[in-house]
ZAFI-261387 format. One record per residue (C-alpha): x negated, y negated, z negated; residue in one letter. Coordinates in Angstrom, 1 decimal, always signed. Each point is the difference from the previous one (the first is absolute). Layout:
REM residues N
+--------+--------+--------+------+
!     xx !     yy !     zz ! rest !
+--------+--------+--------+------+
!      X !      Y !      Z !    A !
...
+--------+--------+--------+------+
//
This chain:
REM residues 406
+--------+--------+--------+------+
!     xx !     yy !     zz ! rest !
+--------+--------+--------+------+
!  -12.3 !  -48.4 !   +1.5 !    X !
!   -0.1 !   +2.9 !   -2.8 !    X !
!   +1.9 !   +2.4 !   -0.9 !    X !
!   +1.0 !   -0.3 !   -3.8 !    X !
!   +1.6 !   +3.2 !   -2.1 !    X !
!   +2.2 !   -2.5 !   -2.4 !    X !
!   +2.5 !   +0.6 !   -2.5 !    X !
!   +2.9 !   -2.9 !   -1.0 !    X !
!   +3.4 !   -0.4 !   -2.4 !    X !
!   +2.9 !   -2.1 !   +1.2 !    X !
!   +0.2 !   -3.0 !   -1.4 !    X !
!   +4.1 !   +0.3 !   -0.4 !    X !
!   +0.8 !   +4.0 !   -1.1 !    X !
!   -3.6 !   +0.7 !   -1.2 !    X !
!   -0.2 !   +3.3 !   +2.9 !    X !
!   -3.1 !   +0.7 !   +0.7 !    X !
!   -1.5 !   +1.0 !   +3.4 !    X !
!   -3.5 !   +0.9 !   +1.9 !    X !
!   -1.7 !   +0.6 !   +2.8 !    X !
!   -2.8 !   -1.2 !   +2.6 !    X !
!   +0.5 !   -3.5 !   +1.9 !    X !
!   -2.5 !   -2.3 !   +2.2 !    X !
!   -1.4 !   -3.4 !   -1.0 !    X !
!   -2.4 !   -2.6 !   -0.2 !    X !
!   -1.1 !   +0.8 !   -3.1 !    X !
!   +1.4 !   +0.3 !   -3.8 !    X !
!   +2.2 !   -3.5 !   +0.0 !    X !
!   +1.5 !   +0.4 !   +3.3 !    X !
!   +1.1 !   +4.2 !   -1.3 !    X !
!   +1.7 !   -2.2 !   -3.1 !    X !
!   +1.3 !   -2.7 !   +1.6 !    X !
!   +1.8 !   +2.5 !   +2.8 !    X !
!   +1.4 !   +2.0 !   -3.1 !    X !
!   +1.5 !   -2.6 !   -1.4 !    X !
!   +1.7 !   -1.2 !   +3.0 !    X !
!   +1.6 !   +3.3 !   +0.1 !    X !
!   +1.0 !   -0.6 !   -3.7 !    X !
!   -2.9 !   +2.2 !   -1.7 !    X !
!   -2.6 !   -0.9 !   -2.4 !    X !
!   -3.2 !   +1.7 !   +0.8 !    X !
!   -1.4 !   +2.6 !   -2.9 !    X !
!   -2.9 !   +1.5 !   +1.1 !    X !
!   -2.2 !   -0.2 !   +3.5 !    X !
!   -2.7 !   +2.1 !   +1.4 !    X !
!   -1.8 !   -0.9 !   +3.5 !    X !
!   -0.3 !   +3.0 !   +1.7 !    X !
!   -3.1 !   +1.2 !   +1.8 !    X !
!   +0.1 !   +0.4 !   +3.8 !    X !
!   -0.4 !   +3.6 !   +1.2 !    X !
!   +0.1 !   +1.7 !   +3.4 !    X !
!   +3.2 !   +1.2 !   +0.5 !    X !
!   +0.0 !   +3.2 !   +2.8 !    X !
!   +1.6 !   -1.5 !   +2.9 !    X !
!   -0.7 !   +3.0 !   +2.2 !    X !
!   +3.5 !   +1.8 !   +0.5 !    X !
!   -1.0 !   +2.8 !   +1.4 !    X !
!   -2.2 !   +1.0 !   -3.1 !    X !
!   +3.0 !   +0.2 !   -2.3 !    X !
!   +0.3 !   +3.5 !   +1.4 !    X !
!   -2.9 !   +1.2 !   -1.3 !    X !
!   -0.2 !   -2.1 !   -3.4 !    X !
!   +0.6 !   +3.4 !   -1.9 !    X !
!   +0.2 !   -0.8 !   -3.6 !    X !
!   -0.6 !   +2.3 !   -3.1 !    X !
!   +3.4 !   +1.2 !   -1.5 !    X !
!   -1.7 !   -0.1 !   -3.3 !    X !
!   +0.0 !   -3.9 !   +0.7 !    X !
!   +3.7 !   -0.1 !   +1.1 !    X !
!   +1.1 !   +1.7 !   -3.3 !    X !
!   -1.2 !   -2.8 !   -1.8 !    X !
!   +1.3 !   -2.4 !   +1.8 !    X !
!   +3.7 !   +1.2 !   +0.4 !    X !
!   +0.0 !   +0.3 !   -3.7 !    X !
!   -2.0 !   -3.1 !   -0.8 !    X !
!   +2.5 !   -1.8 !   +2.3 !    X !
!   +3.0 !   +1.3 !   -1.4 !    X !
!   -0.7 !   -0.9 !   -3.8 !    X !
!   -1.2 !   -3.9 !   +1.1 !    X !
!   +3.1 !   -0.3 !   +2.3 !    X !
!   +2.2 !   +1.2 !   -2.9 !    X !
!   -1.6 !   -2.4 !   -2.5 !    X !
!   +1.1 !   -3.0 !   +2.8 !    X !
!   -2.7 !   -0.6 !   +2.1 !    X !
!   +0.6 !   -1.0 !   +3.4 !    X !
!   -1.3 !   +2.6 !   +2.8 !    X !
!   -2.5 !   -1.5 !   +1.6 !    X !
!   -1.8 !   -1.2 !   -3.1 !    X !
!   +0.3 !   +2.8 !   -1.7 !    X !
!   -1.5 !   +1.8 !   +3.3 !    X !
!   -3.0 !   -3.0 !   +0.3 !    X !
!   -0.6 !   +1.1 !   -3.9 !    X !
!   -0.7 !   +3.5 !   +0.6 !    X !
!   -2.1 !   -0.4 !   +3.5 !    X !
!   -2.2 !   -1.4 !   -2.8 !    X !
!   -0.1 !   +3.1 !   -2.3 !    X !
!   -0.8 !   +3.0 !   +3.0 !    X !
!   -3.4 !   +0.6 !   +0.3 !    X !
!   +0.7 !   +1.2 !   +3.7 !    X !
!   -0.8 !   -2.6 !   +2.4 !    X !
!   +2.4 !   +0.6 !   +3.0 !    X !
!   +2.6 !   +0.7 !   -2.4 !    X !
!   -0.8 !   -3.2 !   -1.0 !    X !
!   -0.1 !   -1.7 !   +2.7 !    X !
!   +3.4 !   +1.4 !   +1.0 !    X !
!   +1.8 !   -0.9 !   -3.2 !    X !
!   -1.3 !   -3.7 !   +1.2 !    X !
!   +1.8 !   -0.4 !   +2.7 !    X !
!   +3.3 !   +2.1 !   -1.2 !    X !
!   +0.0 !   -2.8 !   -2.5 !    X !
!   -0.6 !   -3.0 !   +2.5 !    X !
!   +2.9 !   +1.7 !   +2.3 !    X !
!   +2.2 !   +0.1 !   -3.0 !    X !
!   -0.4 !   -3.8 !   -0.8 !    X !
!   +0.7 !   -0.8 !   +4.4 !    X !
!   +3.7 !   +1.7 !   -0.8 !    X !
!   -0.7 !   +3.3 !   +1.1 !    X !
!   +2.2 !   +3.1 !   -1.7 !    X !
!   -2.6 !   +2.2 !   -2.3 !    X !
!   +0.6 !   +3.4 !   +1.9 !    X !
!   -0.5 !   -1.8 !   +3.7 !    X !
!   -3.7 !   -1.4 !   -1.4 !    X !
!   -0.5 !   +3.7 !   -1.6 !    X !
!   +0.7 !   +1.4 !   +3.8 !    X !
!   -3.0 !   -2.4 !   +1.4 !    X !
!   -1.9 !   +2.8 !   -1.5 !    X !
!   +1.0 !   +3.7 !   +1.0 !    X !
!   -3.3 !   +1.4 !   -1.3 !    X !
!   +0.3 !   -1.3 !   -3.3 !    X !
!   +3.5 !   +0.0 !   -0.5 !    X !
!   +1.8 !   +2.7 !   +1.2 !    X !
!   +4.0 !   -0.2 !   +1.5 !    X !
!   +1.2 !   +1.6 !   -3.1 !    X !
!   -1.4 !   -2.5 !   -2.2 !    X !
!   +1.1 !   -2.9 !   +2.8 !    X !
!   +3.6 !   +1.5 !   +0.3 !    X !
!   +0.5 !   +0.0 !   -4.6 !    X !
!   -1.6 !   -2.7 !   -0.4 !    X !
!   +2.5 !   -1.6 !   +2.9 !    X !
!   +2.8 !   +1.7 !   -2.1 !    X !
!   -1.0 !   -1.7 !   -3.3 !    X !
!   +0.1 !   -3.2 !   +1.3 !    X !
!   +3.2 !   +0.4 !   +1.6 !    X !
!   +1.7 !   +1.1 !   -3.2 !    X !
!   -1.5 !   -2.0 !   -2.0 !    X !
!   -2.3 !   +2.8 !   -2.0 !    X !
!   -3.1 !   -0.4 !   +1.5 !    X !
!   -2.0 !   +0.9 !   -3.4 !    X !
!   +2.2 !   +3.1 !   -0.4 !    X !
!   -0.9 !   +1.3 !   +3.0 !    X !
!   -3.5 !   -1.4 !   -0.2 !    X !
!   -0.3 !   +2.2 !   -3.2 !    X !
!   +1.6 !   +3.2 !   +2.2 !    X !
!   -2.7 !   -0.4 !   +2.2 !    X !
!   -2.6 !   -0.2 !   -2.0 !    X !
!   +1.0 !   +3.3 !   -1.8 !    X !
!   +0.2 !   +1.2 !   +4.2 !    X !
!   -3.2 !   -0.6 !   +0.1 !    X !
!   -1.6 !   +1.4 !   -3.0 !    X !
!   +1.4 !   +3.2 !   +0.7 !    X !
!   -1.0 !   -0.2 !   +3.4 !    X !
!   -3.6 !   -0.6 !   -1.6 !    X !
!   +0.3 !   +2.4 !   -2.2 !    X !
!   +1.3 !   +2.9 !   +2.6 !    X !
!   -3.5 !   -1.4 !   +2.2 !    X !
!   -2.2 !   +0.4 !   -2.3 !    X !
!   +0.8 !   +3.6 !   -1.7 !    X !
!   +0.0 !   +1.0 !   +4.0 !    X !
!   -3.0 !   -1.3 !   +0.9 !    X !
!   -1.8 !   +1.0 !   -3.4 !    X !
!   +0.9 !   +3.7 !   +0.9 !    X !
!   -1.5 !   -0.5 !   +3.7 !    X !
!   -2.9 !   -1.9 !   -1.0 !    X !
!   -1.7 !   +3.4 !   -1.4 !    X !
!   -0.1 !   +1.8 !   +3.4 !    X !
!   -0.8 !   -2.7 !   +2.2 !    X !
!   -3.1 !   -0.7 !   -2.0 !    X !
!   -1.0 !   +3.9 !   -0.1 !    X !
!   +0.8 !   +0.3 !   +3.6 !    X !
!   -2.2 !   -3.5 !   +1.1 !    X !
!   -2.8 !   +1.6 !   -2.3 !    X !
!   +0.2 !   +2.9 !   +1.8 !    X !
!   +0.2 !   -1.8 !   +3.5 !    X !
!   -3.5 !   -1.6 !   -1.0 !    X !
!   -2.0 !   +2.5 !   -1.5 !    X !
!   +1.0 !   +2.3 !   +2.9 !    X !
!   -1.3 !   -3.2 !   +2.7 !    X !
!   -2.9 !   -0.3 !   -2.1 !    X !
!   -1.1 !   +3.8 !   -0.1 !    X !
!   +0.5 !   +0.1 !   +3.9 !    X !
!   -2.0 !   -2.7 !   +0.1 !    X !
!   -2.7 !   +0.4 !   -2.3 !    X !
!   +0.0 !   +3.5 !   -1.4 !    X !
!   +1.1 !   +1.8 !   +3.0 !    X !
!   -2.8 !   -0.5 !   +2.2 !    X !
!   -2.8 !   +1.1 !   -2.2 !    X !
!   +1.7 !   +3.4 !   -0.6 !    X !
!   +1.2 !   +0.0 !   +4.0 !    X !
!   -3.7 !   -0.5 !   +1.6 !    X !
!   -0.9 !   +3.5 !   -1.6 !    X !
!   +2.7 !   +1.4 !   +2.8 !    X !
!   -2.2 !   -1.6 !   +2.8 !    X !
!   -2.9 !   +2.6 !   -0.3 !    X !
!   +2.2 !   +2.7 !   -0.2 !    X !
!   +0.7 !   +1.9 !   +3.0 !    X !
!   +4.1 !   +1.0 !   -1.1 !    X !
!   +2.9 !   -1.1 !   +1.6 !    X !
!   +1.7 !   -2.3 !   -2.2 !    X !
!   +4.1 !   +0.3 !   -1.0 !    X !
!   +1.9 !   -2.6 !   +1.1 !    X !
!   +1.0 !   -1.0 !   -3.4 !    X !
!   -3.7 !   -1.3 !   -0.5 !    X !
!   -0.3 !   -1.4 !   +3.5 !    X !
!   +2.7 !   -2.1 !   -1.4 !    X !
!   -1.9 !   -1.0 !   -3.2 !    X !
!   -2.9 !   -0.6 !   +2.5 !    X !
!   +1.6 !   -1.7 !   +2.2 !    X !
!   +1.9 !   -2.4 !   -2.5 !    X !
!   -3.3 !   -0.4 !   -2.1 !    X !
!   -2.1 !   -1.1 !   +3.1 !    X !
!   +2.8 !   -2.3 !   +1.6 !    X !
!   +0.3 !   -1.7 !   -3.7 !    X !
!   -3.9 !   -0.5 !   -0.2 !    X !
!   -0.9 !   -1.1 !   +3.6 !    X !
!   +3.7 !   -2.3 !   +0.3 !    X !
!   -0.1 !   -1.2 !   -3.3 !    X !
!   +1.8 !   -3.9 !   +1.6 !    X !
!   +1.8 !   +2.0 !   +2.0 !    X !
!   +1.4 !   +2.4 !   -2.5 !    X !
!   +0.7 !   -2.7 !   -2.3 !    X !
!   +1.5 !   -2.1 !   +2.5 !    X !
!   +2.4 !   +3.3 !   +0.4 !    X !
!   +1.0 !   +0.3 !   -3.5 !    X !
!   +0.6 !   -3.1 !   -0.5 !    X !
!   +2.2 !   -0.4 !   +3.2 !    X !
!   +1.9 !   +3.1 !   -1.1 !    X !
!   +0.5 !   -1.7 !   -3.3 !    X !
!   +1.3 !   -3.1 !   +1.7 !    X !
!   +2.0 !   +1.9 !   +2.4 !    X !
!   +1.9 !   +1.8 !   -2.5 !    X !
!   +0.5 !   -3.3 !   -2.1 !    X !
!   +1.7 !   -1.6 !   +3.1 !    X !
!   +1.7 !   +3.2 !   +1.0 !    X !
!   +2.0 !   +0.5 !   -3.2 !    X !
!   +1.5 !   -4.0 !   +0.1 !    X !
!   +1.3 !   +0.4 !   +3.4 !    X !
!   +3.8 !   +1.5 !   +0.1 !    X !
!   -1.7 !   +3.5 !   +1.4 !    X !
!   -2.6 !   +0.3 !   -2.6 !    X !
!   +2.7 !   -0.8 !   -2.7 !    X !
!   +2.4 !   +2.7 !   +1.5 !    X !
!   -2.6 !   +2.4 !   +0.0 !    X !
!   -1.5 !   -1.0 !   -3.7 !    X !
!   +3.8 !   +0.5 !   -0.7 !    X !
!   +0.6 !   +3.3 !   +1.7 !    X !
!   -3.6 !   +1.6 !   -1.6 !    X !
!   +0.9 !   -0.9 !   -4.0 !    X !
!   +3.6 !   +0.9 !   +0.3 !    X !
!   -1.6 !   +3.2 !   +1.3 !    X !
!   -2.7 !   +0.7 !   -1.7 !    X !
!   +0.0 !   +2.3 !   -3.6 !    X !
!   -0.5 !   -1.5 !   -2.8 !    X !
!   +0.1 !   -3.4 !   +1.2 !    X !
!   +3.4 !   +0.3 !   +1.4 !    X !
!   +1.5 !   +0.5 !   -3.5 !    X !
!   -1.6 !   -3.2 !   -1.4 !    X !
!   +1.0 !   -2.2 !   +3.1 !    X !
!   +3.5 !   +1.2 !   -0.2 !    X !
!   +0.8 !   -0.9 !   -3.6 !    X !
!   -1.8 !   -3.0 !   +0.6 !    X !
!   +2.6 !   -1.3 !   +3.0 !    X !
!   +2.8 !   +0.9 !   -2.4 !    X !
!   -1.3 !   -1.8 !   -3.1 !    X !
!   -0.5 !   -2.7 !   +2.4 !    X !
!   +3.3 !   -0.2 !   +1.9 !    X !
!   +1.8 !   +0.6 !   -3.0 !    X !
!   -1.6 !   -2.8 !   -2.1 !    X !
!   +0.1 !   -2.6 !   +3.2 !    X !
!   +3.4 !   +0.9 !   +1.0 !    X !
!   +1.2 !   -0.2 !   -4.1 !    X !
!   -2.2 !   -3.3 !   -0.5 !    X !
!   +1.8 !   -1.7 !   +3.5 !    X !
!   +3.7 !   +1.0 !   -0.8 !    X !
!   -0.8 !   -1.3 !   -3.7 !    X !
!   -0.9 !   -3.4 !   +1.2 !    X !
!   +3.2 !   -0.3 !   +2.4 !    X !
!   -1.6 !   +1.1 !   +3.4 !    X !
!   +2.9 !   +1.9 !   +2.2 !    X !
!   -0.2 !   +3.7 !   +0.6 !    X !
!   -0.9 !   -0.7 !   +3.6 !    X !
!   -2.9 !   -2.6 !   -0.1 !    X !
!   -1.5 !   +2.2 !   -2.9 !    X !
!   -0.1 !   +2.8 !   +2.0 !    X !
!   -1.6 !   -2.2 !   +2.6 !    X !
!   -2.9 !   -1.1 !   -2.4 !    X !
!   -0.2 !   +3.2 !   -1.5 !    X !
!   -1.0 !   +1.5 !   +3.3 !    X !
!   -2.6 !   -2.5 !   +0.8 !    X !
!   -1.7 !   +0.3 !   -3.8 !    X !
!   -0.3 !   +3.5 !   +0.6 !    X !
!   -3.8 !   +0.7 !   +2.3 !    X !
!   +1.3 !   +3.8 !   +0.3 !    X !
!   +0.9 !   +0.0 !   +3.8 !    X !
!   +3.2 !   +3.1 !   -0.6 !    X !
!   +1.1 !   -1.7 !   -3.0 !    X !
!   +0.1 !   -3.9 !   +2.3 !    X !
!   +1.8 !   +2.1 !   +2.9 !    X !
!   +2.5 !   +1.4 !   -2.2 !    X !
!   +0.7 !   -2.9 !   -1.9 !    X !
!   +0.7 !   -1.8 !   +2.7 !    X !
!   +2.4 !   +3.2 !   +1.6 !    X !
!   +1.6 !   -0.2 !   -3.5 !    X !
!   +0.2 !   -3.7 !   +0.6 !    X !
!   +2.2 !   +0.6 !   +3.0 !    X !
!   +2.3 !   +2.4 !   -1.1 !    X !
!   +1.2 !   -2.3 !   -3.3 !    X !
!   +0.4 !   -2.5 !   +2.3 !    X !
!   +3.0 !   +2.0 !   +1.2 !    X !
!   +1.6 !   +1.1 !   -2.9 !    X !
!   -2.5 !   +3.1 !   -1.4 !    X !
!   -0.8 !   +0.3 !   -3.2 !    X !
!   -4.1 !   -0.2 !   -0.5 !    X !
!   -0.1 !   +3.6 !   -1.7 !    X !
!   +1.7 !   +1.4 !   +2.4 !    X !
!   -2.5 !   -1.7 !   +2.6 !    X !
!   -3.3 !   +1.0 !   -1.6 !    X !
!   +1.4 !   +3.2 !   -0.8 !    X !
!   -1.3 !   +0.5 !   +3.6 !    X !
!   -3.9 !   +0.1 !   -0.5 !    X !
!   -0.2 !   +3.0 !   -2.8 !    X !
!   -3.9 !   +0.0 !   +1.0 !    X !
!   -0.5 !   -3.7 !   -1.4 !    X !
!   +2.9 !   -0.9 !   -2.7 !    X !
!   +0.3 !   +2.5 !   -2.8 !    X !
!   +3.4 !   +1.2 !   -0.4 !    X !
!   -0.1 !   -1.6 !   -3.3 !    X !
!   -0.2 !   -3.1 !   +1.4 !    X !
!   +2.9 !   +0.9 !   +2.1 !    X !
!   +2.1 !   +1.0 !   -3.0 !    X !
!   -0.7 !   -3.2 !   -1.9 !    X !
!   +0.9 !   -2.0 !   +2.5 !    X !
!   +3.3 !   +1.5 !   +0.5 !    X !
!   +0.5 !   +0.0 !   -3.6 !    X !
!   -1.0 !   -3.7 !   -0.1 !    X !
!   +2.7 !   -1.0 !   +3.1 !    X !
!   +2.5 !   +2.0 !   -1.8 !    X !
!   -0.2 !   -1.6 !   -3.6 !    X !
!   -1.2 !   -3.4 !   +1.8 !    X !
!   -3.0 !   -0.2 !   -1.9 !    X !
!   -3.0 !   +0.6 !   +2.3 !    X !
!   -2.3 !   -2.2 !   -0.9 !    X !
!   +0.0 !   +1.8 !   -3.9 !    X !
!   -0.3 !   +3.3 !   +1.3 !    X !
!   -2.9 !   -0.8 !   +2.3 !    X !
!   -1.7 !   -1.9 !   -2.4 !    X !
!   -0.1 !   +3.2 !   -2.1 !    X !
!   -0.6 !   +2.1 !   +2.9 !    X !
!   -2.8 !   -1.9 !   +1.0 !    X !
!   -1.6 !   +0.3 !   -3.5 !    X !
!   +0.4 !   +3.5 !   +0.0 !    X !
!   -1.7 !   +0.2 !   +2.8 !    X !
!   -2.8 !   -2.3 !   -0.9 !    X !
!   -0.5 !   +2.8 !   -2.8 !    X !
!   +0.0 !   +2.3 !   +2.0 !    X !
!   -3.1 !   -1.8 !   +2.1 !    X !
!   -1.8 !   -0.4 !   -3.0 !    X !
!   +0.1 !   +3.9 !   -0.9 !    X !
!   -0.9 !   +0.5 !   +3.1 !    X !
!   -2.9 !   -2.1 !   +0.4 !    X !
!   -1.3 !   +0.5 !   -3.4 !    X !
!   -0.1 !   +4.0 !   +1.1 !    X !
!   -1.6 !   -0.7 !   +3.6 !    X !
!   -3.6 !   +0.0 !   -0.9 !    X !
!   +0.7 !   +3.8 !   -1.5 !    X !
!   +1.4 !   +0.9 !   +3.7 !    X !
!   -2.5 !   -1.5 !   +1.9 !    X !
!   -3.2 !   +1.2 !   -1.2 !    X !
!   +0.7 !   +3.6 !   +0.9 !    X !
!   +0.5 !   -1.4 !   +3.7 !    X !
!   -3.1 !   -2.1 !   -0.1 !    X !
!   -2.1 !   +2.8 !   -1.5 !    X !
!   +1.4 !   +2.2 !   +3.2 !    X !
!   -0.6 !   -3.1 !   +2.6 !    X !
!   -3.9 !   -0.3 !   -1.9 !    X !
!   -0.3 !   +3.7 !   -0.1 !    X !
!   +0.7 !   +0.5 !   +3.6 !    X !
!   -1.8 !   -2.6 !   +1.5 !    X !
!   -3.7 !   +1.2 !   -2.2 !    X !
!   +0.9 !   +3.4 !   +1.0 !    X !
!   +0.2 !   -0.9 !   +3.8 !    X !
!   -3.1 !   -2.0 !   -0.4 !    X !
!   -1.7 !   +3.3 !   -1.7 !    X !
!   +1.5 !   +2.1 !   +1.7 !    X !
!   -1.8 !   -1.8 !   +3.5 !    X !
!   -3.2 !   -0.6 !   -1.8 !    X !
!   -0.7 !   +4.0 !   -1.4 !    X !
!   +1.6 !   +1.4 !   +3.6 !    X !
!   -3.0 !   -0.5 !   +1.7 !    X !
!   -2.7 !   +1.2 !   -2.5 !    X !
!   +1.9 !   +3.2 !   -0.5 !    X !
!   -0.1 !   +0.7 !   +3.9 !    X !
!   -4.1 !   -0.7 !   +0.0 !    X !
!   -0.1 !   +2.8 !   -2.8 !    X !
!   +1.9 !   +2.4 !   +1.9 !    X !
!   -2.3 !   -0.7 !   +3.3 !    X !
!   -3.0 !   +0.4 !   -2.4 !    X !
!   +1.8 !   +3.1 !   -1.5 !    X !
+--------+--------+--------+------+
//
C-alpha cells in the first residue's frame, strides 16, 4: 500500500475535497473515489519518511518560533481560502526547511486524517507547541473561527519574536565582552603568566598573597590542563542543568528581578507579555479563569507563575484580577493595575491591554536601543578592575626587591 495526497469534485454538487488515502496504486485511489461519489482531480504518491515514534522525545523537540510564525499565518490564509486542515498542514511540512519541524507537521497531518481534533494532535508536542497555542487553537475550532484565531496567534508570536530578539540583541554585547575577557585572562595565566612569574623564583622576597593566587592559578592551569578543562566545562554544564530545574529557575528568577538594570527590562517585559497573552486569549473567547491559567504557565518568570496562579485563586471566588495583582507592586507596574481596573470597569480588557502591551513593547525597545550606552561604563569598571588586580600582583613584588636593595 501507498499513501496518495489526492484531490477530487463530486460528481452530483461539483464540491470539491482533498486529502491523503492508502491504495494499491493510482486506479484503485480513483476507483475508491468514485465509490464515495468523487471524481478524482489530481494524485501525488507520497514518499515514505520516518515518522518520530519516540514519545518521550516530543519534550525536547524545541522548534524555532521564527518557524511557528510562519506557519500560524501560512495556515490561517490556506484554511480561509478552503483548504481542509490536514492538507493544508501536509503542504506546508513541505515548505519548512527545519527537519523536526517537519517531521512533526507529518504526523499532525496523518492524526488529523485518523479523526483526531487539531488542538489534541498540537498537544502531542509540548515543546513545539506550547498550551497557549493548544488551548486557541482548541477555541477556534470550537467556535468555528479557527483562521481568526490562527491569524491572533500568529501576531502573538511575532511580538513575542520581536520582544526576544530586541532583548537578546541588547545582552548579546556583554556576554561576548565578558567571554573575551574570560579567555584572554585563561590564556595569560596560562601562557603569559609563567614567563613573567619564574623571575619571582630567584628572588629571595616574600610574596603577597594576591600573587600567590596568580601563581597558584597559573601553575594549576598549566600542569592540570584536562583537569582544569574538565572543571570548566563541568561548571558550565552544571549551571545549564541547574537553571532548568524548579530551584535554578526560582533563583534565575529571584537574581534579574533583583538585579539593576536588568530588573527594569525584565519587568516591562512580563507586562508587555501578560498583557498581550491575556488580551490575545479573552479576544479569541478563552474564559477569564483558564486564561489566567495559561497565562501563568507562558510566563518562565518564577514570581510572576506564583502570582498568577494566587491571582488565579482569588477570581475564582469572586475578586476582581486588579484588585488581585494589585498585591505584588514589586512585579506588576501599577499601570498595569490601573488598566486592568479600567478595562473590568468599561468591559473592554482585551483593547486596553492590547494598547498597554504595545506601550510597553516601546518602552523595551527604548530601553534596549539605550543599553549598550549603560553598559560599557560597567564593563570598562569590571575590565579595569580585573587588569588592575592583575598589575597590581605582578608590580607588588618588584617594588618590595627595590626596597630590600634600597
Amino acid at each position: 500500500m501507498s499513501k496518495f495526497s489526492y484531490t477530487a469534485k463530486h460528481i452530483q454538487n461539483g464540491t470539491s475535497k482533498g486529502g491523503v488515502m492508502d491504495a494499491e496504486d493510482e486506479k484503485s485511489l480513483a476507483h475508491q473515489l468514485q465509490a464515495d461519489g468523487y471524481i478524482l482531480t489530481s494524485v501525488h504518491q507520497e514518499q515514505e519518511k520516518k515518522k518520530m515514534r519516540v514519545p518521550f522525545l516530543n519534550y525536547f523537540q524545541s522548534i524555532p518560533i521564527k518557524e511557528k510564525l510562519i506557519f500560524a499565518r501560512n495556515l490561517s490564509i490556506m484554511i480561509s481560502s478552503g483548504l481542509p486542515v490536514a492538507r493544508a498542514i501536509h503542504v506546508l511540512s513541505f515548505q519548512t526547511k527545519h527537519k523536526r519541524f517537519q517531521e512533526i507537521l507529518e504526523d499532525i497531518s496523518d492524526t488529523l486524517q485518523s479523526g483526531s481534533q487539531f488542538a489534541d494532535a498540537l498537544a502531542k508536542y509540548p515543546a513545539a507547541f506550547n498550551e497557549l497555542f493548544v488551548n486557541m487553537v482548541r477555541v477556534g475550532e470550537i467556535g468555528g473561527n479557527l483562521e481568526e484565531v490562527l491569524n491572533i496567534i500568529a501576531i502573538q508570536i511575532e511580538k513575542e519574536y520581536a520582544l526576544i530578539s530586541k532583548v537578546r540583541g541588547a545582552m548579546t554585547y556583554p556576554a561576548v565582552i565578558l567571554v573575551a575577557m574570560f579567555g584572554v585572562g585563561v590564556l595569560m595565566l596560562t601562557y603569559i603568566l609563567p614567563k613573567i612569574t619564574s623571575v619571582f623564583k630567584d628572588m629571595n622576597v616574600q610574596l603577597p598573597t594576591s600573587t600567590m593566587v596568580i601563581i597558584n592559578s597559573s601553575n594549576f592551569l598549566r600542569d592540570h590542563a584536562i583537569i582544569s578543562s574538565g572543571l570548566m566545562i563541568g561548571v558550565v554544564l552544571f549551571c545549564f542543568i541547574f537553571f532548568k530545574t524548579s530551584l535554578g529557575k526560582k533563583v534565575m528568577s529571584f537574581a534579574l528581578i533583583r538585579l539593576p538594570l536588568i530588573n527594569t527590562i525584565v519587568i516591562k517585559v512580563n507586562c508587555a507579555r501578560f498583557s498581550r497573552i491575556y488580551s490575545s486569549l479573552l479576544k479569541s473567547g478563552v474564559p477569564v479563569v483558564d486564561t489566567l491559567g495559561i497565562v501563568a504557565n507562558t510566563l518562565t518568570n518564577f514570581y510572576y507563575k506564583k502570582a498568577l496562579l494566587n491571582s488565579l485563586a482569588d477570581v475564582q471566588k469572586g475578586i476582581a484580577l486588579s484588585k488581585t495583582i494589585s498585591a505584588y507592586p514589586k512585579i506588576f507596574a501599577p499601570l498595569l493595575v490601573q488598566i486592568v481596573e479600567v478595562g473590568e470597569e468599561t468591559g473592554k480588557t482585551e483593547e486596553v491591554l492590547l494598547k498597554l502591551a504595545e506601550f510597553y513593547e516601546e518602552e523595551v525597545d527604548q530601553i534596549t536601543k539605550n543599553m549598550s550606552s549603560i553598559i560599557e561604563p560597567v564593563l570598562m569598571v569590571v575590565i579595569g578592575s580585573a587588569v588592575g588586580f592583575f598589575a597590581v600582583a605582578m608590580l607588588q613584588p618588584m617594588y618590595s626587591v627595590m626596597e630590600n636593595i634600597r
